[in-house]
VOTI-74730 format. One record per residue (C-alpha): residue number from 1; residue in three letters; chain; x, y, z. Coordinates in Angstrom, 2 decimals. Layout:
BEGIN
[drenlo NUM; ala; A; [X; Y; Z]]
...
This chain:
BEGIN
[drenlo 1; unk; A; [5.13; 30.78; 22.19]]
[drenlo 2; unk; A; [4.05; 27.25; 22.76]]
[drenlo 3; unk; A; [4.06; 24.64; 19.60]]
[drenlo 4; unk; A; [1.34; 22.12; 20.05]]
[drenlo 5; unk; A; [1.53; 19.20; 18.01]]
[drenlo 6; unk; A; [-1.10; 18.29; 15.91]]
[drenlo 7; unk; A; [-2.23; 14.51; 16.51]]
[drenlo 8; unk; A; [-3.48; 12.33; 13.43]]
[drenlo 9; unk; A; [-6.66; 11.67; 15.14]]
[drenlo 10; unk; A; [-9.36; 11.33; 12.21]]
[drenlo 11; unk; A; [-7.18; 8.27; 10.91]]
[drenlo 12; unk; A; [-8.23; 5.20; 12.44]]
[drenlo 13; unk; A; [-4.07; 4.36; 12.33]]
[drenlo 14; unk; A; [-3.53; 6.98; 14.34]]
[drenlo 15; unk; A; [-1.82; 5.18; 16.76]]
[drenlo 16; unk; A; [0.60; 3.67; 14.44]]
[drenlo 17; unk; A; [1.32; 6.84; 13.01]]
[drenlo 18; unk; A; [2.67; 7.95; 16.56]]
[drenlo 19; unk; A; [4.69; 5.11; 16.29]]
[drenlo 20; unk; A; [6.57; 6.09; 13.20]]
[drenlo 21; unk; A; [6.99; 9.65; 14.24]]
[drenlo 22; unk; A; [8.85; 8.15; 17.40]]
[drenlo 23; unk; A; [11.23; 5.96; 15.13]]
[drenlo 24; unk; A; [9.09; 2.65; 16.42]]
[drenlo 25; unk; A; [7.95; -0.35; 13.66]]
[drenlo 26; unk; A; [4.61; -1.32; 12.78]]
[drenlo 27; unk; A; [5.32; -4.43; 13.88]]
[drenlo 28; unk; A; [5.36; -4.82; 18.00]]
[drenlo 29; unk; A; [8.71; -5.20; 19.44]]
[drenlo 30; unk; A; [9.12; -8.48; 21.74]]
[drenlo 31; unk; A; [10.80; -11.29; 21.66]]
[drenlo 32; unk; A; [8.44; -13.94; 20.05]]
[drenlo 33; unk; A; [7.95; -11.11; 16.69]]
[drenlo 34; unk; A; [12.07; -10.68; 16.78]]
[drenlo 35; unk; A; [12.48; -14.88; 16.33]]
[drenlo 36; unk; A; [9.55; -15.16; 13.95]]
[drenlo 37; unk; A; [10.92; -12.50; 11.77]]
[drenlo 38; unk; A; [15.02; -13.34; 11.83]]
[drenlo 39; unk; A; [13.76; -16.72; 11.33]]
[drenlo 40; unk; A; [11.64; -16.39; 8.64]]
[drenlo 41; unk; A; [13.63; -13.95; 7.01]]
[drenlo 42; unk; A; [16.64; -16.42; 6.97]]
[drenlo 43; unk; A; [14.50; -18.83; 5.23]]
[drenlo 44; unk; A; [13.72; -15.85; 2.83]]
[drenlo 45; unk; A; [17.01; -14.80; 1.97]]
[drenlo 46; unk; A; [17.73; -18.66; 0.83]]
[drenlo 47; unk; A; [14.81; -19.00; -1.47]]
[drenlo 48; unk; A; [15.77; -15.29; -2.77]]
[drenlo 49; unk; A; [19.43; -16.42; -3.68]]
[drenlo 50; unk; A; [17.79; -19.16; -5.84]]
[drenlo 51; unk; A; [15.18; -17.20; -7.14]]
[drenlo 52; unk; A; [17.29; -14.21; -7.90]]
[drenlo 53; unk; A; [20.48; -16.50; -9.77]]
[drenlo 54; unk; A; [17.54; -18.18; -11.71]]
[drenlo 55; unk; A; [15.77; -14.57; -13.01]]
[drenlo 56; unk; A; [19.34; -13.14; -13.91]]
[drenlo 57; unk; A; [20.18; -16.80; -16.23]]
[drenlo 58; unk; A; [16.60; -17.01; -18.10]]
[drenlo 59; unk; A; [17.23; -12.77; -18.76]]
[drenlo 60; unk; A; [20.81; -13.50; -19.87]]
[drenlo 61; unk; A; [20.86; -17.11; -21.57]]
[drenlo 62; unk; A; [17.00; -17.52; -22.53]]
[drenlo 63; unk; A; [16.46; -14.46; -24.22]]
[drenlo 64; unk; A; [14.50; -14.55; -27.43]]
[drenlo 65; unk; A; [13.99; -18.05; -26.92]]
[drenlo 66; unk; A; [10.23; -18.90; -27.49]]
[drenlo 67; unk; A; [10.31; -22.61; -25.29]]
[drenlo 68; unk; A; [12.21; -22.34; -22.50]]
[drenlo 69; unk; A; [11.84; -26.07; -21.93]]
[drenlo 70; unk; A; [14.90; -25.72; -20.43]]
[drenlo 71; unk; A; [14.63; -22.35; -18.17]]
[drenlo 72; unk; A; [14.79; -23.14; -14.78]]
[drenlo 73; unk; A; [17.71; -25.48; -14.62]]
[drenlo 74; unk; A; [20.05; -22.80; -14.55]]
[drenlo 75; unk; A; [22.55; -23.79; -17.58]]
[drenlo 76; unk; A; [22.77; -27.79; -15.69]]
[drenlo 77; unk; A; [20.24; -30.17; -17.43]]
[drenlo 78; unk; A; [20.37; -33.69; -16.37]]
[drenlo 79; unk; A; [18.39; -36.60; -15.82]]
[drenlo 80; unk; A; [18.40; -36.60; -12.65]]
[drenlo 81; unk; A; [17.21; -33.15; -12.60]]
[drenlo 82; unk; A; [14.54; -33.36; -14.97]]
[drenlo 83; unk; A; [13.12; -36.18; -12.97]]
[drenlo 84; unk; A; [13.14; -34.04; -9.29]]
[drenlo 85; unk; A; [11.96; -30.96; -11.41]]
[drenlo 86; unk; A; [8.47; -33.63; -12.85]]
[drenlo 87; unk; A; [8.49; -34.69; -9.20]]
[drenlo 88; unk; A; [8.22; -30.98; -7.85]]
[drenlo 89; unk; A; [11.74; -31.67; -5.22]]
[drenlo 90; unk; A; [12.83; -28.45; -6.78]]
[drenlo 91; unk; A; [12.53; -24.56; -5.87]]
[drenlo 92; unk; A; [9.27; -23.49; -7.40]]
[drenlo 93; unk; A; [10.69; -20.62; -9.73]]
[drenlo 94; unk; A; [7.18; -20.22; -10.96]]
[drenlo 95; unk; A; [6.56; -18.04; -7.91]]
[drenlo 96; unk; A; [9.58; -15.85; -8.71]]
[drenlo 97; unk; A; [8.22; -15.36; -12.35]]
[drenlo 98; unk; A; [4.66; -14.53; -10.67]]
[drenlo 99; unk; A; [5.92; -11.15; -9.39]]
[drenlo 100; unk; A; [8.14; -10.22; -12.05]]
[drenlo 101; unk; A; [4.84; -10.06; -13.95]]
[drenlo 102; unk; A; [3.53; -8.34; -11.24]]
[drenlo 103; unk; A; [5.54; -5.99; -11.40]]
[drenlo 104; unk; A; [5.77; -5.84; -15.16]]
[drenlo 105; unk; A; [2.00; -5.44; -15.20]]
[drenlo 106; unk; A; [1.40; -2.35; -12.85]]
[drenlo 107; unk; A; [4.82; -0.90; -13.90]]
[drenlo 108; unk; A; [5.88; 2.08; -12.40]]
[drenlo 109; unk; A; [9.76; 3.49; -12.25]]
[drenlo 110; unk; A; [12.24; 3.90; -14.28]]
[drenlo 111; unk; A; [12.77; 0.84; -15.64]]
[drenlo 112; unk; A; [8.88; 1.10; -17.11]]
[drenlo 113; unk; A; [9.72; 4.60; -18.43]]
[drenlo 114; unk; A; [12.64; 2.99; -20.20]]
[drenlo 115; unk; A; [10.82; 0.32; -22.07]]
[drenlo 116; unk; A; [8.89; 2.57; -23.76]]
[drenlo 117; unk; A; [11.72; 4.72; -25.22]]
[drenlo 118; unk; A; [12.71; 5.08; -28.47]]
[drenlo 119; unk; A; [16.68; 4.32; -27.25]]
[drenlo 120; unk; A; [15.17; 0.78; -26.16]]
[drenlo 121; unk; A; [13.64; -0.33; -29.15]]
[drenlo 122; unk; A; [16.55; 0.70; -31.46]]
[drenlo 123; unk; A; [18.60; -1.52; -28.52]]
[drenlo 124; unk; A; [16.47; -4.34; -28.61]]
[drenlo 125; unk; A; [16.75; -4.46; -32.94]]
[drenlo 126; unk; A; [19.81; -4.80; -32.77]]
[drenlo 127; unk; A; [19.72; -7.16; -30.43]]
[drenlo 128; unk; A; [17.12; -9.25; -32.52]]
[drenlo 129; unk; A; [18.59; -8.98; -36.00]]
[drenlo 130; unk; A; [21.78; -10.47; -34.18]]
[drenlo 131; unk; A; [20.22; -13.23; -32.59]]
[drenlo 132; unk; A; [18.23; -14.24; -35.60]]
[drenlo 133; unk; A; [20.93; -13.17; -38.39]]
[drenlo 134; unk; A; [20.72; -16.45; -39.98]]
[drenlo 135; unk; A; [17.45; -17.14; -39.58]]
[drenlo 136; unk; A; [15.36; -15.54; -42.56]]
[drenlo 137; unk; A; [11.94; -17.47; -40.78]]
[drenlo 138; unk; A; [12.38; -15.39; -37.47]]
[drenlo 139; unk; A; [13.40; -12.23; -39.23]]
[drenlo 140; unk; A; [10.97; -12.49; -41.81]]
[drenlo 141; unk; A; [8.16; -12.25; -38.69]]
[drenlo 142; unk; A; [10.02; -9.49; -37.08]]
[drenlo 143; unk; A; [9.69; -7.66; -40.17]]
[drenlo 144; unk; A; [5.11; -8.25; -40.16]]
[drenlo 145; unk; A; [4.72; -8.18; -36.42]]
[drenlo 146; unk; A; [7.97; -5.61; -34.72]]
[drenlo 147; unk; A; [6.58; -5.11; -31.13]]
[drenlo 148; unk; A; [6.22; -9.16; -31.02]]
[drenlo 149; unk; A; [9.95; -9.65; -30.22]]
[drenlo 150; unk; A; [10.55; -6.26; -28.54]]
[drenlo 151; unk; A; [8.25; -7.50; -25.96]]
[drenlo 152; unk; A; [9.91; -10.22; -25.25]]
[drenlo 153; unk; A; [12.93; -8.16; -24.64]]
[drenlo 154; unk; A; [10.83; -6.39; -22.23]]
[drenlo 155; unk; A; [10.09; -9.22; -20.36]]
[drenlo 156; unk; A; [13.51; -10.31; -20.22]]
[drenlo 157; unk; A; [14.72; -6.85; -18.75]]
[drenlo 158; unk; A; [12.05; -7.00; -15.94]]
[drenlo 159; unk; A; [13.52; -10.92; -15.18]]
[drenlo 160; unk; A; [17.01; -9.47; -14.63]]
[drenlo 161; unk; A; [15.43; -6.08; -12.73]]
[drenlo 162; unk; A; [13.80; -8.22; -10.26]]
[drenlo 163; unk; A; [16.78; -10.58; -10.20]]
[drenlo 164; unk; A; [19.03; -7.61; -9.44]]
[drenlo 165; unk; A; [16.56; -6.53; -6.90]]
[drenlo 166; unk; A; [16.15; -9.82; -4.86]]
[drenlo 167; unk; A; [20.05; -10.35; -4.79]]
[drenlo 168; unk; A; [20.70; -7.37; -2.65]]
[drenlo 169; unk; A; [17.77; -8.21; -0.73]]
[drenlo 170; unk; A; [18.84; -11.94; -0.09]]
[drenlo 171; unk; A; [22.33; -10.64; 0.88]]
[drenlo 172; unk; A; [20.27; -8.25; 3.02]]
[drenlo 173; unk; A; [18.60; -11.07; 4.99]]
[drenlo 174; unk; A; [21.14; -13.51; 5.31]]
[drenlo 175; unk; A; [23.45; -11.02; 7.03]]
[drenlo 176; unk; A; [20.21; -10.05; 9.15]]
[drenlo 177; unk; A; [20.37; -13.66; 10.38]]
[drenlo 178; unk; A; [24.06; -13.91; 10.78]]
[drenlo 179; unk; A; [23.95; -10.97; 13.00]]
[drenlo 180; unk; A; [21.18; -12.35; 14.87]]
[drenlo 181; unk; A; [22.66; -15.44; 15.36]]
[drenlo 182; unk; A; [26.10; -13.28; 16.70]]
[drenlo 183; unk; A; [23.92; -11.61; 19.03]]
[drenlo 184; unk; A; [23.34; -8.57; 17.31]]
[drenlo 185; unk; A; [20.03; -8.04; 16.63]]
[drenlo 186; unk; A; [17.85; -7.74; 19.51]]
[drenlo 187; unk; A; [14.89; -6.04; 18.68]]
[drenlo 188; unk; A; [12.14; -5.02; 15.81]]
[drenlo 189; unk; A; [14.04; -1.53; 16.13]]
[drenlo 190; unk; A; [17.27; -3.17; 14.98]]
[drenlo 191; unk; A; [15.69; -4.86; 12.79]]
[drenlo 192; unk; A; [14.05; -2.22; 10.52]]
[drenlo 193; unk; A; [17.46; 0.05; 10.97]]
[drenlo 194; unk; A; [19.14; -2.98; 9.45]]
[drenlo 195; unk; A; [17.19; -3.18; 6.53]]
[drenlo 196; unk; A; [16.22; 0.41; 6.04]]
[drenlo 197; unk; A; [20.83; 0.61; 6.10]]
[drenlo 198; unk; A; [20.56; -1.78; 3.70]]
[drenlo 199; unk; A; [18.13; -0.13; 1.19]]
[drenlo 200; unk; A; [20.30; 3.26; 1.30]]
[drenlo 201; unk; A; [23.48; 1.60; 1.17]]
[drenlo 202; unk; A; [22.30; -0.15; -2.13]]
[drenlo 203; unk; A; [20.38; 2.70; -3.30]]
[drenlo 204; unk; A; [22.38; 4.17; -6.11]]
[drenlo 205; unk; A; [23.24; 0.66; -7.40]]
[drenlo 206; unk; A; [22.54; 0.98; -11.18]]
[drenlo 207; unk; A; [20.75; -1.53; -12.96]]
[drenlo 208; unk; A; [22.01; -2.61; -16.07]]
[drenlo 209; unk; A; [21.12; -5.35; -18.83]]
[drenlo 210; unk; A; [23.51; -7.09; -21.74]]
[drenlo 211; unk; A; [23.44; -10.31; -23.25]]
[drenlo 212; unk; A; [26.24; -12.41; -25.32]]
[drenlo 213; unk; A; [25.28; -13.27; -28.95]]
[drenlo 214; unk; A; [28.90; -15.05; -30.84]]
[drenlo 215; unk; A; [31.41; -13.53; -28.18]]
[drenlo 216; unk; A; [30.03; -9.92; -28.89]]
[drenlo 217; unk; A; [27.77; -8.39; -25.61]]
[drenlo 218; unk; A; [24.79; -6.01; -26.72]]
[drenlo 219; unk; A; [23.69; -3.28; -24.15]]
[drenlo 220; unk; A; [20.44; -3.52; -23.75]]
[drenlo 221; unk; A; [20.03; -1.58; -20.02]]
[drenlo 222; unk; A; [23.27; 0.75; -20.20]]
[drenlo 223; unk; A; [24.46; 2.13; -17.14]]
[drenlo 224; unk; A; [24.19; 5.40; -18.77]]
[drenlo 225; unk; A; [20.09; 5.37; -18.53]]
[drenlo 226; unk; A; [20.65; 6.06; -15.04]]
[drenlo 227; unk; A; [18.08; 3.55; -13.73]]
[drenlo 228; unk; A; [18.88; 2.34; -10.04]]
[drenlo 229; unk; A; [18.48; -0.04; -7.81]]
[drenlo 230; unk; A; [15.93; 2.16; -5.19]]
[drenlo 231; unk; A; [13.99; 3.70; -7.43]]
[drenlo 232; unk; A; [13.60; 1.81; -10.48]]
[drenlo 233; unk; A; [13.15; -1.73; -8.62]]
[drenlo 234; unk; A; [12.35; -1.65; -4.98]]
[drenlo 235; unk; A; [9.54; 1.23; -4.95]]
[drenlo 236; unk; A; [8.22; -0.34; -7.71]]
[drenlo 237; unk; A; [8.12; -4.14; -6.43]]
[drenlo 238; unk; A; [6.83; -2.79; -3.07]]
[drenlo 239; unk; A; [3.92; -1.13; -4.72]]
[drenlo 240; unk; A; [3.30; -3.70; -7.19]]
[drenlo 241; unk; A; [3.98; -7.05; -4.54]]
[drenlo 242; unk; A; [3.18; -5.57; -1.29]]
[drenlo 243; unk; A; [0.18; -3.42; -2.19]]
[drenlo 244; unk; A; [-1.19; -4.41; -5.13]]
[drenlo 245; unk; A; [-0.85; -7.97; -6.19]]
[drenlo 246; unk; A; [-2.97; -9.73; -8.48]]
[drenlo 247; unk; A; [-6.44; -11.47; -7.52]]
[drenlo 248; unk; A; [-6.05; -15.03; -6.66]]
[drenlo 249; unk; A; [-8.09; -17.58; -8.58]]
[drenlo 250; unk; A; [-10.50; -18.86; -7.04]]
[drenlo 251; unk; A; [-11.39; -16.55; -4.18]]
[drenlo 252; unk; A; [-12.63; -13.64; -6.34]]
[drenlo 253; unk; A; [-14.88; -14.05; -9.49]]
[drenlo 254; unk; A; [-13.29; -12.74; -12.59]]
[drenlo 255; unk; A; [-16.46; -12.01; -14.08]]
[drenlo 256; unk; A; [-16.81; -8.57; -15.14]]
[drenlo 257; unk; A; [-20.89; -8.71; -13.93]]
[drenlo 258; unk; A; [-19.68; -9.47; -10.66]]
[drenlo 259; unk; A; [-17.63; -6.51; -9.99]]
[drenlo 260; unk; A; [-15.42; -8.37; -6.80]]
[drenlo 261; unk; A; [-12.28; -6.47; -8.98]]
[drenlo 262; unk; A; [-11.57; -3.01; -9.18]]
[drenlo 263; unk; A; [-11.72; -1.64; -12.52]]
[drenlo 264; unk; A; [-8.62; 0.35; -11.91]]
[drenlo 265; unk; A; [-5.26; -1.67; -10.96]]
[drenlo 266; unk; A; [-4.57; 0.98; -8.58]]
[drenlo 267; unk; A; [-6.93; 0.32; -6.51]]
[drenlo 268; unk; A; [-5.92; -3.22; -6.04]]
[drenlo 269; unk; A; [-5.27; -4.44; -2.66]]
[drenlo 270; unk; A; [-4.49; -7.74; -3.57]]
[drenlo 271; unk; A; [-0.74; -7.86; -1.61]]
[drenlo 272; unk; A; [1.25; -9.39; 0.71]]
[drenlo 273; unk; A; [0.12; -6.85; 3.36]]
[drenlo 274; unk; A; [-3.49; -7.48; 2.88]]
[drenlo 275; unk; A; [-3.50; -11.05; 1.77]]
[drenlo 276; unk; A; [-5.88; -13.91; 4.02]]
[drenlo 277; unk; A; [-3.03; -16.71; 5.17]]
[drenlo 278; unk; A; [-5.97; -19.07; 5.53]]
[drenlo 279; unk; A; [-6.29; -20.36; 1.92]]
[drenlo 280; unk; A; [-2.68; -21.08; 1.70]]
[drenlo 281; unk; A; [-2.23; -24.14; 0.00]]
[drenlo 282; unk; A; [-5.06; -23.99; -2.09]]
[drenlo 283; unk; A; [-5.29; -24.13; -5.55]]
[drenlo 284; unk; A; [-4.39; -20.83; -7.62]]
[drenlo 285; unk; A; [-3.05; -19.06; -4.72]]
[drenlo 286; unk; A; [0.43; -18.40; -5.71]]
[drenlo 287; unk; A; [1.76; -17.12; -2.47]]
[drenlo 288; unk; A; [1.57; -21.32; -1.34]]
[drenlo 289; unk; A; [4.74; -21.72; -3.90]]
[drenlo 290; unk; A; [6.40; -19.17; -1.75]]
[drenlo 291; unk; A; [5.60; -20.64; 1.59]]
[drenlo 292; unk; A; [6.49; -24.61; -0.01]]
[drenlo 293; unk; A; [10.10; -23.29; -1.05]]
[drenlo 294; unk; A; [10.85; -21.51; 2.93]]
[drenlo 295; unk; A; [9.53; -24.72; 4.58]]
[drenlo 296; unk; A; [12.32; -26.25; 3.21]]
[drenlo 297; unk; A; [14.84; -23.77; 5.03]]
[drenlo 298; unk; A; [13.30; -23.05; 7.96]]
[drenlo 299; unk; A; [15.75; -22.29; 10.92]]
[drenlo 300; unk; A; [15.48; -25.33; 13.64]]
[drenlo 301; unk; A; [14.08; -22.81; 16.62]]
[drenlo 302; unk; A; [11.58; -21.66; 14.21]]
[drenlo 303; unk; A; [10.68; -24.54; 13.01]]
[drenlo 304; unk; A; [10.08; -25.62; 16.77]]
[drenlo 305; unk; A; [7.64; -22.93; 17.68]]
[drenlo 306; unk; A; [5.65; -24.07; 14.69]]
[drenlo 307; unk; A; [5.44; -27.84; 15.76]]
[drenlo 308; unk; A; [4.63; -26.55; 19.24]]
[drenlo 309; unk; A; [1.31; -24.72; 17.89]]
[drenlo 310; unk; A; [-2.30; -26.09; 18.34]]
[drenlo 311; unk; A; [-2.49; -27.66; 14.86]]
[drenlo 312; unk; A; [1.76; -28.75; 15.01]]
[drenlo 313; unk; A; [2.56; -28.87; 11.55]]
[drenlo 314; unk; A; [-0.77; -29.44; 9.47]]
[drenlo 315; unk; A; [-1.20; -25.61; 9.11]]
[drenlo 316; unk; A; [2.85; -25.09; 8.29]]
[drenlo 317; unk; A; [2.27; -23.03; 5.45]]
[drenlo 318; unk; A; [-0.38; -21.04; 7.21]]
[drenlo 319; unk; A; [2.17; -20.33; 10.25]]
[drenlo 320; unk; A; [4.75; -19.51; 7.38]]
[drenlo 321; unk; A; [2.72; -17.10; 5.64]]
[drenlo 322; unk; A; [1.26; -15.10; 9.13]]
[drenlo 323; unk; A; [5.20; -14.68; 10.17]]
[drenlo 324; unk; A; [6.11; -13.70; 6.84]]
[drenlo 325; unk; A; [3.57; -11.03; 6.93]]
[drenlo 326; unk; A; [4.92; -9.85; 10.17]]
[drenlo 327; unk; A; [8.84; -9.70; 8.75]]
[drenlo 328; unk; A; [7.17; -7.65; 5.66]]
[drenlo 329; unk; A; [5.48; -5.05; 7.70]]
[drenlo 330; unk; A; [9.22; -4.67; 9.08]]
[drenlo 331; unk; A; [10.46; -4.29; 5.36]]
[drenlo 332; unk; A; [7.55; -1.82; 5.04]]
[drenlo 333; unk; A; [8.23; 0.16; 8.03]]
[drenlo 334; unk; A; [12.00; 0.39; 6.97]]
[drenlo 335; unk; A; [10.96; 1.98; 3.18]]
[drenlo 336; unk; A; [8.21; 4.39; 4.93]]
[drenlo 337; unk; A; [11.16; 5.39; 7.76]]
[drenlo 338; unk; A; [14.08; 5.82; 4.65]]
[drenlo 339; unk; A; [11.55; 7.75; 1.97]]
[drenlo 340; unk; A; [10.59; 10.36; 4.83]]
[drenlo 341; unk; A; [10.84; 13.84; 3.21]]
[drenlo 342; unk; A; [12.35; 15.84; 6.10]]
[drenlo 343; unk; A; [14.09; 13.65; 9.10]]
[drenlo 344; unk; A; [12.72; 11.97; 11.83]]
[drenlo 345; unk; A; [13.85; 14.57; 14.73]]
[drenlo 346; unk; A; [13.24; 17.66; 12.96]]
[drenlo 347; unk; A; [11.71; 20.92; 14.99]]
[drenlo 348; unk; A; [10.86; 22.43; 12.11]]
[drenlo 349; unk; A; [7.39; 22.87; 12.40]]
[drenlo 350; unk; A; [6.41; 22.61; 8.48]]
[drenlo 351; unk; A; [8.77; 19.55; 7.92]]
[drenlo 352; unk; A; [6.84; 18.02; 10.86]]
[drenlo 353; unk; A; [3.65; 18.32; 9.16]]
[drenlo 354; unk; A; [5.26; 17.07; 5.76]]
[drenlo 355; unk; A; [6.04; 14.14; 7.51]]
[drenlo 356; unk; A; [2.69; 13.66; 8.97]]
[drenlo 357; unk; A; [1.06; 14.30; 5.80]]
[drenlo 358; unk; A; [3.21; 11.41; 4.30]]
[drenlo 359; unk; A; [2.59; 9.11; 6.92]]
[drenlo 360; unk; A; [-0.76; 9.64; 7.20]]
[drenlo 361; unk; A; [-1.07; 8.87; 3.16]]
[drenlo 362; unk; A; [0.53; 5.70; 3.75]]
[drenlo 363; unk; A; [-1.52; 4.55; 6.25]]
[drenlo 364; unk; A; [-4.93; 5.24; 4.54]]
[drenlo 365; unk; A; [-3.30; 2.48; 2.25]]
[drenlo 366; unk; A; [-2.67; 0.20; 5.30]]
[drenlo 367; unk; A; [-6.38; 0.49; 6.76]]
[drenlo 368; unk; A; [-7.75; -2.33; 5.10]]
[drenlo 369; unk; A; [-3.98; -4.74; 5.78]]
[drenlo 370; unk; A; [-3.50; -7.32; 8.01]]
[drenlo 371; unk; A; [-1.82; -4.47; 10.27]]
[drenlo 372; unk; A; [-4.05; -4.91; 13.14]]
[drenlo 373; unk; A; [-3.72; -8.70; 12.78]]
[drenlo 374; unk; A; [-0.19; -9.10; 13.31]]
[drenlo 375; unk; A; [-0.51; -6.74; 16.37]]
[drenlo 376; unk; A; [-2.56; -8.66; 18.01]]
């Protein structure tokens, strides 16, 4: 009997659907894509390492601490500091906060699940009528209003899940560019295996919260909720960062009467995969904050291609943001290849359709990305 394969043809992604089944990225695999996305990956992984350190200290030293004044120096407050943090000659944490209330927002995982428990609330009281034992003021509020401080704890155990998350992932990047630079990494292929290793080495990780109050730690996320790194931070910062987003001000109207926003959040399609580079560096678009901090890190033969384009560097962010795209679709190509149901080279005729069926859900969600763009 001969098997005929069924081709995706009603989905206008049909094409890149082929590409998957063979192993391939969505990304095009040439020299000029490998640079742009080593290099701008490298730059990545350095603004990760900051923001990730900085998540993990406001989640373990600013807890329950209502100004923050103070929050994104790390523990080291000086003059000098405060002067290049007024001045802006700083890493704009405000970008890394931006997603963990992205994320926070259209929830999803484990770590959401969690929140909501009964097991976390009874955590975070204990946690609050240690911090504010001697403080009759504090306790006294707790007492009229108990979701007000719970949700801060909430808040503070989506800064360290994100910090968690973005520490493997700068690791992740920064090896990518090591390699590169040792002559391992050749191609988009490469590149996607290396990350997709790196998301299934790391998968299990578990993702665990305590803070310090007098010398005694508090468990706030034990180890024994089972939340890990996979499926309780990346899925849901993919979904929430890469699809989703948030509108940007000024480029939609938040008027209800003008319906330019979905009604439903998950319908959003407000991401890094669909966002317009163009109005980078405009006001309210916090994706600029993003491309400000990797301009600061950008590998030298990156950096050159850049200054050799039609507008040099006027456009620099732009240029950032259009080869960050491309490195993300590689970061998306590597979660769609590792959460296949059945494996790539199966000849099992219903696990090949499975697979089809799955990739041909995630592309419906692509149609409307900047796919095509970066193919071009």
């Amino acid at each position: 009997m001969v098997t005929i394969k069924k081709k995706a043809t009603h989905n206008p992604l049909a094409e890149y659907i082929e590409r998957l089944q063979k192993g391939e990225a969505l990304l095009p695999d040439n020299p000029e894509n490998v640079l742009e996305v080593v290099g701008i990956l490298k730059s990545y992984g350095v603004v990760l390492d900051a923001y990730s350190k900085n998540l993990n200290y406001i989640a373990e030293h600013q807890f329950l601490v209502f100004f923050p004044f103070f929050k994104y120096f790390n523990g080291e407050v000086s003059f000098q500091k405060l002067l290049r943090h007024w001045w802006h000659d700083r890493i704009n944490f405000e970008y890394a906060e931006y997603c963990m209330k992205g994320m926070m927002w259209h929830g999803g995982g484990g770590l959401d699940t969690y929140l909501d428990t009964n097991e976390f609330k009874e955590r975070a009281q204990v946690v609050i009528a240690a911090k504010f034992k001697n403080n009759p003021l504090i306790s006294g509020i707790n007492q009229l209003f108990p979701d007000f401080l719970t949700e801060h704890l909430r808040v503070s155990a989506y800064y360290t899940g994100l910090g968690q998350f973005w520490r493997v992932m700068a690791d992740m990047f920064l090896n990518l560019s090591d390699r590169y630079d040792r002559g391992e990494i050749k191609s988009i292929p490469q590149i996607v295996e290396h990350i997709k290793a790196g998301l299934v080495a790391n998968a299990s990780n578990p993702i665990t919260y305590a803070v310090k109050i007098r010398n005694e730690v508090y468990e706030i996320i034990p180890k024994s909720v089972g939340l890990t790194f996979l499926a309780d931070t990346a899925i849901p910062y993919v979904e929430a960062v890469f699809f989703r987003g948030t509108p940007f001000h000024g480029t939609v109207s938040y008027n209800a009467q003008g319906y330019q926003i979905p009604p439903d959040q998950t319908r959003f399609q407000y991401g890094a995969l669909y966002a317009d580079p163009l109005p980078i560096g405009g006001a309210g678009i916090p994706p600029t904050l993003l491309m400000q901090d990797m301009r600061h890190y950008l590998p030298e033969y990156l950096h050159e291609i850049y200054r050799r384009s039609l507008r040099g560097e006027d456009d620099l962010r732009v240029q950032i943001c259009m080869s960050f795209q491309k490195s993300m679709f590689c970061v998306t190509t590597a979660t769609i290849l590792g959460l296949m149901p059945y494996p790539l080279d199966t000849k099992d005729p219903n696990e090949e359709k499975g697979n089809r069926v799955y990739l041909e859900k995630w592309m419906s969600r692509l149609e409307t990305s900047r796919l095509l763009d970066v193919n071009k």
